[in-house]
N, C-alpha and C positions, 0 to 999 in steps of 0.2 A: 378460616375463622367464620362460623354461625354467625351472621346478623340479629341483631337483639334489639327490644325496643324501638329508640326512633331511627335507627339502621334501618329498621323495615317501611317505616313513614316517610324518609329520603328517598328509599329505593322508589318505594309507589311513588312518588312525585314526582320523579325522574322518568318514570312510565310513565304518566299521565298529562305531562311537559313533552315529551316526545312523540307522543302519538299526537297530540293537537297541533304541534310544527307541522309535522307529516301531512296531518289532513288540512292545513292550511297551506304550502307548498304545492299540493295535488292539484287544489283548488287556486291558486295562482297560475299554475300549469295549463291548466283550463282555459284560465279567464284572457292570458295574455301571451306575448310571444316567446318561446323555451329558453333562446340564448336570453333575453334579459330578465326572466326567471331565474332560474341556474348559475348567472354568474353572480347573482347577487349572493350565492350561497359562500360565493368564494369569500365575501365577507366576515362572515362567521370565523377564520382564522387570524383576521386585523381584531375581531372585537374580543377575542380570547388572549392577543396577547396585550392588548390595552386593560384589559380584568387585570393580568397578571401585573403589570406594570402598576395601574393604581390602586390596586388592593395589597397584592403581595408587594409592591416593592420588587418586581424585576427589574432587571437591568438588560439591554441588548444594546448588543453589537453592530457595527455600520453595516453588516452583511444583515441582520435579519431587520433594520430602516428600509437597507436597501429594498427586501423582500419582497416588503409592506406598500412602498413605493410604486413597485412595478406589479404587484395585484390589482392596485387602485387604479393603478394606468389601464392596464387589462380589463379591468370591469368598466372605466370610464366610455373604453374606445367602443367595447363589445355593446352597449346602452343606446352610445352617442351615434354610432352607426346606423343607415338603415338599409336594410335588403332592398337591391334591385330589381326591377322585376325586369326580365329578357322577354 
């Protein structure tokens, strides 16, 4: 299926949303230490399935609570942690 109209106004916005994450990610990378960069991206799969939940009306299962649980925990510990120096 050709894209028509505001197909193509979505698409571009979906470019031009992605390239400014990127170049603010890069610049995070930069500015601060990689693991608590980086794990914050693991984020991004907690706030996609909360969209779906309160927009769509998902529904899940005590395995993907579970999921969501132990991402949080992972990103809390990788944060909360601080590298040693030897």
């Amino acid at each position: 299926m050709t894209p028509t109209g505001w197909d193509w106004l979505i698409l571009l916005g979906m470019g031009v949303f992605t390239q400014i994450g990127q170049v603010n990610t890069t610049k995070a990378l930069q500015a601060d230490a990689a693991n608590k960069v980086t794990s914050l991206k693991y984020l991004g799969a907690i706030y996609a399935l909360l969209y779906g939940f309160f927009i769509f009306g998902e529904t899940y299962t005590r395995q993907s609570i579970f999921g969501i649980i132990l991402i949080l925990s992972g990103v809390l510990a990788n944060v909360l942690t601080k590298k040693k120096t030897v």
